[in-house]
DSSP file (Angstrom, degrees, kcal/mol; ACC not computed):
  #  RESIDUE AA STRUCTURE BP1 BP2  ACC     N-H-->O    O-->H-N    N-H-->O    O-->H-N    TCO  KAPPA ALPHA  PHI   PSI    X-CA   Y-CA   Z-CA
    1    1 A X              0   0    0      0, 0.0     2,-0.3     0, 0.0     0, 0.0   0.000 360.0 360.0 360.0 124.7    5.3  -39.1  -29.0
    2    2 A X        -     0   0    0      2,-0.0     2,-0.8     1,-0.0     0, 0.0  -0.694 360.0-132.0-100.5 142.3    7.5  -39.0  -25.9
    3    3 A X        -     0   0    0     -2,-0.3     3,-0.1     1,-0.1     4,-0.1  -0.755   9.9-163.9 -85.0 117.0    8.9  -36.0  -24.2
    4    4 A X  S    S+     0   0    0     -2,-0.8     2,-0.2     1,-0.2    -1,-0.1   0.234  76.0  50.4-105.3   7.3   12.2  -36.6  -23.7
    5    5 A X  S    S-     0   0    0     -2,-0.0    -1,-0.2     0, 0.0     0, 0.0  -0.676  95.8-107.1-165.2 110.0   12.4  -33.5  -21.1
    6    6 A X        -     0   0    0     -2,-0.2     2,-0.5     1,-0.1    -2,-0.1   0.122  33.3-133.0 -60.4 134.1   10.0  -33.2  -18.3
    7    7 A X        -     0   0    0     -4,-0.1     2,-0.4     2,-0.0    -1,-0.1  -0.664  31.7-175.2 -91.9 125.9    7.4  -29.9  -19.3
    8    8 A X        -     0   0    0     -2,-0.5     2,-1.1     2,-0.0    -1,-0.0  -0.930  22.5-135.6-140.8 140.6    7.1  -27.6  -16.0
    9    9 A X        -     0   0    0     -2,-0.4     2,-0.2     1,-0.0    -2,-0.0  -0.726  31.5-160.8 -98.0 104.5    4.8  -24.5  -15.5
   10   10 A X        -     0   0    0     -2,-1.1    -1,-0.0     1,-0.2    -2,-0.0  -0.436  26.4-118.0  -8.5  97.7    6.7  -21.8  -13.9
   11   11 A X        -     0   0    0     -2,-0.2     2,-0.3     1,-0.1    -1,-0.2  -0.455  44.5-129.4 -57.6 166.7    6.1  -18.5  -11.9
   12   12 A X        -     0   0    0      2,-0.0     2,-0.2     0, 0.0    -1,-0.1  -0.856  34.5 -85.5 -93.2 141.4    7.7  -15.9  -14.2
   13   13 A X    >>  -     0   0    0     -2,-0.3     3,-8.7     1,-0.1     4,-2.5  -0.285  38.7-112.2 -45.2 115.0   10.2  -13.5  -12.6
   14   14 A X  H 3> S+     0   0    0      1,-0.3     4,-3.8     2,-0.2     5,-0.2   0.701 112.5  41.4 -31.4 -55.3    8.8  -10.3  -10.8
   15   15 A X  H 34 S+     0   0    0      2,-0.3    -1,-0.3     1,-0.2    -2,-0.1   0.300 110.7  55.1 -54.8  -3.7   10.3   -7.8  -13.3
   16   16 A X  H <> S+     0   0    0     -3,-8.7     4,-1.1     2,-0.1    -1,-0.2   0.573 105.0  48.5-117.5  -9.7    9.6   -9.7  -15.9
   17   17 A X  H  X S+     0   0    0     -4,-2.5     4,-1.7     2,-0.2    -2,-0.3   0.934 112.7  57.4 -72.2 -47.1    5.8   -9.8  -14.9
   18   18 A X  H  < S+     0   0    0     -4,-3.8     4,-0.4     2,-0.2    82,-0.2   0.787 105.6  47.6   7.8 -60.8    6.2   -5.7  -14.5
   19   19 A X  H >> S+     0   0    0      1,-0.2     3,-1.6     2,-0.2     4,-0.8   0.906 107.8  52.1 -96.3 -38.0    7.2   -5.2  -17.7
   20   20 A X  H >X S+     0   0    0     -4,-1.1     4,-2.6     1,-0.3     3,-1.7   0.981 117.2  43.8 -68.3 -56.6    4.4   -7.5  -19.5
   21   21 A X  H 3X S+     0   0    0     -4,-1.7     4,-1.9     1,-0.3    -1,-0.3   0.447 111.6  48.8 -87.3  20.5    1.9   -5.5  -17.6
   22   22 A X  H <4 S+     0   0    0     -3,-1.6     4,-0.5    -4,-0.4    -1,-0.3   0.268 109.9  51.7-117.1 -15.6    3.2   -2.3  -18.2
   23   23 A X  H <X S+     0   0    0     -3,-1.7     4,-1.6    -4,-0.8    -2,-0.2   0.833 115.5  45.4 -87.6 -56.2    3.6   -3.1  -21.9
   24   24 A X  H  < S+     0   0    0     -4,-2.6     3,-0.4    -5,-0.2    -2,-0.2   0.943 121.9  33.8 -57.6 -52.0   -0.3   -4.2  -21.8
   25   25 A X  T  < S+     0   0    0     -4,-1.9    -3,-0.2     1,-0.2    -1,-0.2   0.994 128.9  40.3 -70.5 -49.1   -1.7   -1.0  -19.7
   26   26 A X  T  4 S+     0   0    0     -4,-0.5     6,-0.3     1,-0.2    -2,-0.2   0.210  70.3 147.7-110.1   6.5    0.9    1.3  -21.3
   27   27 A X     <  +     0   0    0     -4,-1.6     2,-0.2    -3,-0.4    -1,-0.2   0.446  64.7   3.2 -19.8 -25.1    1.1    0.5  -24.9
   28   28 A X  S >> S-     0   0    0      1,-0.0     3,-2.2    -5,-0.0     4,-1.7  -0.950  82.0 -94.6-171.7 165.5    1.9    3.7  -26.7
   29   29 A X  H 3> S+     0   0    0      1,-0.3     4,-1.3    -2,-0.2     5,-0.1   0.485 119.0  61.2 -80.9   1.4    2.4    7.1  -25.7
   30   30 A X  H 3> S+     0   0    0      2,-0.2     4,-2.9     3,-0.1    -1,-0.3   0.863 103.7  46.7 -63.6 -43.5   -0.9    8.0  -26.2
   31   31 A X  H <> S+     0   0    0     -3,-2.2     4,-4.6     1,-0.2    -2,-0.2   0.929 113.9  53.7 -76.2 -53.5   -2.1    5.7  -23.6
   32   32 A X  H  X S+     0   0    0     -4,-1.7     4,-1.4    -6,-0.3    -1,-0.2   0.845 110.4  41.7 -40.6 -50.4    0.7    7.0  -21.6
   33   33 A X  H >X S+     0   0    0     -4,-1.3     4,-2.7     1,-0.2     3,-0.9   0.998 115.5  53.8 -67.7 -70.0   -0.3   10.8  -22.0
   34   34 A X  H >X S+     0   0    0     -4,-2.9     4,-2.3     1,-0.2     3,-0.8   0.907 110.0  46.4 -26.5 -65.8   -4.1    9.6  -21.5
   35   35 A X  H 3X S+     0   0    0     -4,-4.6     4,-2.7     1,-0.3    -1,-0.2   0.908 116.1  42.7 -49.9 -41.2   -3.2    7.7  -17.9
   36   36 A X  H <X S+     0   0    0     -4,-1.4     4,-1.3    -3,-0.9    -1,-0.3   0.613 112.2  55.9 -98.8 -18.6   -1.0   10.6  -16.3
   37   37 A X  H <X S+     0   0    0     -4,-2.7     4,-2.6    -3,-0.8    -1,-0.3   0.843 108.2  48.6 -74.6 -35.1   -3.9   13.2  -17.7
   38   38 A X  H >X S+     0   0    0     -4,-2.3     4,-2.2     2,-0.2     3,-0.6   0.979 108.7  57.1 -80.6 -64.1   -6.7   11.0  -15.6
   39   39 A X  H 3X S+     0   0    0     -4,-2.7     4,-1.3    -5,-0.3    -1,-0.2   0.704 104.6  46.8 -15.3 -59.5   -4.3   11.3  -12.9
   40   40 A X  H ><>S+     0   0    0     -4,-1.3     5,-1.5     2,-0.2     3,-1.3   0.964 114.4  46.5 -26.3 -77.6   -4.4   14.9  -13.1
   41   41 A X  H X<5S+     0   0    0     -4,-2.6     3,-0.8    -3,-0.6    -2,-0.2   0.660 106.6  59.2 -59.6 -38.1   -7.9   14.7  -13.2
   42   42 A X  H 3<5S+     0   0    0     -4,-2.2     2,-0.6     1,-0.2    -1,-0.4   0.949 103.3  59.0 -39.9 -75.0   -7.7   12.2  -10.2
   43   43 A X  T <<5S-     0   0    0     -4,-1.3    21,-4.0    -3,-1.3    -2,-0.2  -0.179 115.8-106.0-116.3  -2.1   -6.1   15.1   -8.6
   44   44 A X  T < 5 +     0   0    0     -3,-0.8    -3,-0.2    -2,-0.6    -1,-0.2   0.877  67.9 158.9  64.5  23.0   -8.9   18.3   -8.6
   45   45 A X      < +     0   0    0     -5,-1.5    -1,-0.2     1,-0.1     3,-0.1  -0.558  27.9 179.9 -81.3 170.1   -6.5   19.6  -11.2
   46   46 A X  S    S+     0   0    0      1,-0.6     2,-0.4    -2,-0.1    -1,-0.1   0.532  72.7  44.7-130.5 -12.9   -8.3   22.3  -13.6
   47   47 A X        -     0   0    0      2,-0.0    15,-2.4    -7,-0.0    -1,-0.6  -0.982  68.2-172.4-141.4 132.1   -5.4   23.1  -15.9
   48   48 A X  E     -A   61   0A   0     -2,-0.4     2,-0.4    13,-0.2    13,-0.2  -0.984   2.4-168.5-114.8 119.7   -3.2   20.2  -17.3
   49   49 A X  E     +A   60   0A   0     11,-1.9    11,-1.5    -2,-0.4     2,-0.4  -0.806  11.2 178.3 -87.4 128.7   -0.1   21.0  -19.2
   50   50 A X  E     -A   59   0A   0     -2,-0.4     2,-0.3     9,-0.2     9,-0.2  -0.961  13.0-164.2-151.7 150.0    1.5   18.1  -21.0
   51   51 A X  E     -A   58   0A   0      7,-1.0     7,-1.2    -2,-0.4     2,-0.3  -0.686   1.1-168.5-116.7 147.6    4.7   18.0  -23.4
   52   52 A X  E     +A   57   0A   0     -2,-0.3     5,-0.2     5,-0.2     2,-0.2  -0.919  36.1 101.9-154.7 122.4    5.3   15.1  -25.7
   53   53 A X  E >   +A   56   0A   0      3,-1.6     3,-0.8    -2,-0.3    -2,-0.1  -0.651  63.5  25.3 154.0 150.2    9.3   14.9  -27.5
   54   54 A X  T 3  S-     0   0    0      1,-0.2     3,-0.1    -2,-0.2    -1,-0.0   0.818 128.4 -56.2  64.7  45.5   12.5   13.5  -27.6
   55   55 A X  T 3  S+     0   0    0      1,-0.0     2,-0.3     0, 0.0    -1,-0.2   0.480 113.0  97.2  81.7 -23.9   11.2   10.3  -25.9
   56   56 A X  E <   -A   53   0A   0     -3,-0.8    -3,-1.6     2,-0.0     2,-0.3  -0.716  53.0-154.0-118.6-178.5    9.6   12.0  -22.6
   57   57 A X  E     -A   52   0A   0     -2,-0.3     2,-0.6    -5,-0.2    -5,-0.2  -0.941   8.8-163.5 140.3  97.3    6.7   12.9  -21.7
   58   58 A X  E     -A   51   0A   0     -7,-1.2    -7,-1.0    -2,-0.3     2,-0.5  -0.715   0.8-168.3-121.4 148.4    6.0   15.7  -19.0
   59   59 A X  E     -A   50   0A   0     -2,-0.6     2,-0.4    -9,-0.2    -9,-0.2  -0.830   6.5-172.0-120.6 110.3    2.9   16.2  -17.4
   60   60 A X  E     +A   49   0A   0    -11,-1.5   -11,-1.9    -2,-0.5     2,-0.3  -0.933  12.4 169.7-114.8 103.2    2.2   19.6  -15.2
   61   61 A X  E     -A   48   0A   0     -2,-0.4   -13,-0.2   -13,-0.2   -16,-0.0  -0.750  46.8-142.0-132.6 174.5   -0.6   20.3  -13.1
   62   62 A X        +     0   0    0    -15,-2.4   -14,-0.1    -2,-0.3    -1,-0.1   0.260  57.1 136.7-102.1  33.8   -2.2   22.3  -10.6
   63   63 A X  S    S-     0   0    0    -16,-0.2   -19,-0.2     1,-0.1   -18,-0.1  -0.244  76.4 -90.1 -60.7 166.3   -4.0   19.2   -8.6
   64   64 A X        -     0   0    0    -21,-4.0    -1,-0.1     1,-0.1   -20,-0.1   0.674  67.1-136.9 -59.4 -10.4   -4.1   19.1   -5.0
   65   65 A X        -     0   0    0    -22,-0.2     2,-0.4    43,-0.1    45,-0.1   0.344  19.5 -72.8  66.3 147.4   -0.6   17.0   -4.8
   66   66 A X        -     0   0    0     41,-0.1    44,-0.4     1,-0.1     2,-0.3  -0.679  43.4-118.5 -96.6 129.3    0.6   14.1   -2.8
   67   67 A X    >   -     0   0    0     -2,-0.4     3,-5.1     1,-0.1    -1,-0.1  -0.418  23.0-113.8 -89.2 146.0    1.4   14.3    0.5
   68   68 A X  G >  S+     0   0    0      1,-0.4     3,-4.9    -2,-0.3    -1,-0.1   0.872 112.0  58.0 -17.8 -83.7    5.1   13.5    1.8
   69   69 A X  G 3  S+     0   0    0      1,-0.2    -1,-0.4     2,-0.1     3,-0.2   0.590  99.6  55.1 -46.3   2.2    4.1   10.7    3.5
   70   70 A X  G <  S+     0   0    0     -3,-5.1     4,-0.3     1,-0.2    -1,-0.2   0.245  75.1  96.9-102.2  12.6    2.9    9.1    0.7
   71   71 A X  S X  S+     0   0    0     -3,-4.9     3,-7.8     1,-0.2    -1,-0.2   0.991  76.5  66.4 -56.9 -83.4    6.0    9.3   -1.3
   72   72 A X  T 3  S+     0   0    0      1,-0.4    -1,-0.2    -3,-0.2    -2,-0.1   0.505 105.4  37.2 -35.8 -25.0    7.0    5.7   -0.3
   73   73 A X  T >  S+     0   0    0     -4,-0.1     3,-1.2     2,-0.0    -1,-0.4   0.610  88.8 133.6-104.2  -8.3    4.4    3.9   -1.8
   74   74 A X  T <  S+     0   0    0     -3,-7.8     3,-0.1    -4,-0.3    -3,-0.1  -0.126  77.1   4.4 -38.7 122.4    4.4    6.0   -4.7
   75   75 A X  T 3  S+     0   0    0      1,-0.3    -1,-0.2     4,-0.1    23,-0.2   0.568  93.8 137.8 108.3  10.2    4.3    4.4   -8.1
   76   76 A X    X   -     0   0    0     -3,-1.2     3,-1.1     1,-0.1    19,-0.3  -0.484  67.6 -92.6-102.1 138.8    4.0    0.7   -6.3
   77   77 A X  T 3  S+     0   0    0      1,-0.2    15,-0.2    -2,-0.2    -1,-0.1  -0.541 108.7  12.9 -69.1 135.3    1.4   -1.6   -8.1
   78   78 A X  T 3  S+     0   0    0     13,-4.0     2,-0.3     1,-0.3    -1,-0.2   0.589  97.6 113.1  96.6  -4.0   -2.0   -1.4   -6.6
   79   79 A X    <   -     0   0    0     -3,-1.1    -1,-0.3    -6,-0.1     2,-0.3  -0.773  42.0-175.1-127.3 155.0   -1.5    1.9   -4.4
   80   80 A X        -     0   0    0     -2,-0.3    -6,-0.0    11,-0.1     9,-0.0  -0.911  33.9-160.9-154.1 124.5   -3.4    5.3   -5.2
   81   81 A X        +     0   0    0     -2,-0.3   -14,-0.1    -8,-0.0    -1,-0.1   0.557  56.3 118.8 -80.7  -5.0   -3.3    8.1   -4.0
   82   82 A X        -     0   0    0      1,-0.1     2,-0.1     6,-0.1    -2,-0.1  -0.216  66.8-107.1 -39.8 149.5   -6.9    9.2   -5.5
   83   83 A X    >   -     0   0    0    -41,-0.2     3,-1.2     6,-0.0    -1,-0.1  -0.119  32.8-100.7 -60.9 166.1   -9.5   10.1   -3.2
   84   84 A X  T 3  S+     0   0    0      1,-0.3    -2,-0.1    -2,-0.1     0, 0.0   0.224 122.7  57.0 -87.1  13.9  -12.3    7.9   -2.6
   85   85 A X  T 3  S+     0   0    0    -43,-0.1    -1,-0.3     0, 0.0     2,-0.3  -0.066  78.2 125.9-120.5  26.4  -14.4   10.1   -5.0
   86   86 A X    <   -     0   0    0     -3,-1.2     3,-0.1     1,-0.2   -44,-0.1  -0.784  55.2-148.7-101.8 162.2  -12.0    9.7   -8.0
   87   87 A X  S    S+     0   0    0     -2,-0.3    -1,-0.2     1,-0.2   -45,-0.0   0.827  92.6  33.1 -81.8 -39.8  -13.5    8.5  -11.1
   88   88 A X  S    S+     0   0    0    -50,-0.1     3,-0.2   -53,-0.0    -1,-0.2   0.116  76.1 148.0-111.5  17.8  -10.0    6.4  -12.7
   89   89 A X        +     0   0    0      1,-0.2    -9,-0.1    -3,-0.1    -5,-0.0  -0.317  13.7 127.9 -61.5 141.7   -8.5    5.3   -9.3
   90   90 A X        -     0   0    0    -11,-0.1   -12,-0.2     0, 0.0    -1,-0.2   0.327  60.7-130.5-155.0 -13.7   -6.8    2.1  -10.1
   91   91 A X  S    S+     0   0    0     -3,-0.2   -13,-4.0   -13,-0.1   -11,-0.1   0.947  79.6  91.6  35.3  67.7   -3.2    2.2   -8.9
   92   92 A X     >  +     0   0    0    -15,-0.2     4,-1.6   -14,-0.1    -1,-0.1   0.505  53.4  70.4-141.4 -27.7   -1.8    1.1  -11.8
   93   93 A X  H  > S+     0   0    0      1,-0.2     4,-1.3     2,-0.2     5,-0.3   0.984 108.3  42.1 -83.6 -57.5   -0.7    3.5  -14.5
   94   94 A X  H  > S+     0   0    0      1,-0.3     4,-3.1     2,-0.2     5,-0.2   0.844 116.5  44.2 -60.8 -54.3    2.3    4.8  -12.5
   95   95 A X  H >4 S+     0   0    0    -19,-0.3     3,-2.4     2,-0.3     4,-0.4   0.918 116.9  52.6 -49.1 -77.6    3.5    1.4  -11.1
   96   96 A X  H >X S+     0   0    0     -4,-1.6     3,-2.0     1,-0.3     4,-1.7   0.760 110.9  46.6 -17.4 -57.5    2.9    0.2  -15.0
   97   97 A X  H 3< S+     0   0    0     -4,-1.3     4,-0.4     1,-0.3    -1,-0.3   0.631 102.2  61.3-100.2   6.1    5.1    3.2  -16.3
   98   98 A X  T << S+     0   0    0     -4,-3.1    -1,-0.3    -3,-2.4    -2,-0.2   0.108 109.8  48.3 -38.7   0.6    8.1    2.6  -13.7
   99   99 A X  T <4 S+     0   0    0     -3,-2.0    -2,-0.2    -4,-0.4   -80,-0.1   0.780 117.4  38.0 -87.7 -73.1    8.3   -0.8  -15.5
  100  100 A X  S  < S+     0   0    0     -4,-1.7    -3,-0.2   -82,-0.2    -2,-0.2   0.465 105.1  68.6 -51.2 -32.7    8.2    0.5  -19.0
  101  101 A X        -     0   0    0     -4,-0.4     3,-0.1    -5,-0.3    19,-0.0  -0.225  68.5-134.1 -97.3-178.1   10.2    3.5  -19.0
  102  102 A X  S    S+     0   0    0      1,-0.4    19,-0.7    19,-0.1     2,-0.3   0.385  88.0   6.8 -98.1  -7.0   13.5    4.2  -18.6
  103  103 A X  E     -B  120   0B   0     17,-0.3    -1,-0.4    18,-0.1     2,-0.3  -0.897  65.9-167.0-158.1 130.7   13.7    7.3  -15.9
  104  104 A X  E     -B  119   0B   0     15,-2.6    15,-3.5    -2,-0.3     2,-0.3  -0.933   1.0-167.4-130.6 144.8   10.3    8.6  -14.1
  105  105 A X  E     -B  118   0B   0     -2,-0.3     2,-0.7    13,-0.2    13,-0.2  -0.998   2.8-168.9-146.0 107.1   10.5   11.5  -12.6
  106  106 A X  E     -B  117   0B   0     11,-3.3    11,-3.0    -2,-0.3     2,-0.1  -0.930   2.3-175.2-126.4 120.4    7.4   12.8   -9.9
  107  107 A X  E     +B  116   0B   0     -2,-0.7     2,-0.2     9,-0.3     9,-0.2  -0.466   6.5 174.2 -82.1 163.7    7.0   16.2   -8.4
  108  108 A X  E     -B  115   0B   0      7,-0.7     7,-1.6    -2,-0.1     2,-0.6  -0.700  17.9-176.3-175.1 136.6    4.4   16.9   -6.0
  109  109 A X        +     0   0    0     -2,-0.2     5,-0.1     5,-0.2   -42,-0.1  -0.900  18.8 159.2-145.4  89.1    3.7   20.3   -3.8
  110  110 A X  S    S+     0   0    0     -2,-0.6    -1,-0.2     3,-0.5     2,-0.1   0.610  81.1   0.6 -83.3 -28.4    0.9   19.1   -1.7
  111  111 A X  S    S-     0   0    0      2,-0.7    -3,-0.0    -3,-0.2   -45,-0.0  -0.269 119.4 -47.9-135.7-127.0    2.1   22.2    0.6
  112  112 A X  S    S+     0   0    0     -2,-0.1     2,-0.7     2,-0.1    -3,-0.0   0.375 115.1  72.8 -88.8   0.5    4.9   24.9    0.3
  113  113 A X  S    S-     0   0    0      0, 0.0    -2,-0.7     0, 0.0    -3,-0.5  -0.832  74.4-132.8-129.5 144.9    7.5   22.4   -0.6
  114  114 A X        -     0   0    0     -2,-0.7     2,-0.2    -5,-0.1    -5,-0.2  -0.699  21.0-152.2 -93.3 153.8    8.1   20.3   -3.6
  115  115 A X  E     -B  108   0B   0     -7,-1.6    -7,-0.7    -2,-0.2     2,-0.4  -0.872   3.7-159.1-123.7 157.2    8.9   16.2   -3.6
  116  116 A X  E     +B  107   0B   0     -2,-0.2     2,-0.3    -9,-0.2    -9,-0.3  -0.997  16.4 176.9-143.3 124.0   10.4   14.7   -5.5
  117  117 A X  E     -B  106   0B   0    -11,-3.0   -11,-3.3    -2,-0.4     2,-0.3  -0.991  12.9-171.2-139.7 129.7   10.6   10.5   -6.5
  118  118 A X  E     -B  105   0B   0     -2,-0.3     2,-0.3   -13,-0.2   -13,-0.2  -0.996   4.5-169.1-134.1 148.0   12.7    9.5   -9.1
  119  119 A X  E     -B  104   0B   0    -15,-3.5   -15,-2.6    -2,-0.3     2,-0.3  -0.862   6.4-163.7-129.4 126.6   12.6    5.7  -10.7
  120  120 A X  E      B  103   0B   0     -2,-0.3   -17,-0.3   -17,-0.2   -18,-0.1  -0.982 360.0 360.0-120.5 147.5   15.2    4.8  -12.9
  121  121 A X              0   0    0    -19,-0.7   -18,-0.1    -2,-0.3   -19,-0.1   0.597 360.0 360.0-109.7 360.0   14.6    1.7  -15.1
């Protein structure tokens, strides 16, 4: 049988490679709650608050926080702000749920001042 149009394999488009792995780590909002709780946990926190309705998902904690400069790579596939003693570092869930979501939204008060990074999708 002859192909009558030549078969070619293809990079897929960055965003649309994002989304696939953000569908794969992040599958359901469990998985969701679960990543951003290990974060926490990432994070020296000792009390985690977390909210689940209307579609969002808020997560509160008292961890140490991310410092300013590290704002700019925030949420980037592959980057962590985890210590080198955390148990779940991966750099992955955040980057993963900036694909998936439609609005992410990160606080952080590493000192007397809040940050703020917000990803719309």
């Amino acid at each position: 049988m002859a192909h009558t149009s030549e078969s070619r394999i293809e990079s897929l488009p960055s965003g649309t490679v994002l989304a696939v792995r953000g569908a794969v780590l992040l599958p359901s909002i469990a998985r969701v709650v679960e990543e951003l709780a290990l974060n926490s946990l990432d994070a020296q926190a000792s009390i985690v608050d977390v909210s689940v309705g209307d579609g969002n998902v808020s997560v509160a904690d008292n961890g140490r926080g991310i410092q300013r400069d590290r704002f700019p790579d925030l949420a980037e596939a592959s980057v962590s702000s985890a210590g080198s003693g955390a148990s779940y570092k991966r750099g992955a869930s955040l980057a993963a749920l900036r694909a998936v979501a439609r609005r992410v939204a990160i606080d952080s008060k590493a000192t007397e001042q809040t940050w703020r990074k917000t990803f719309d999708g």
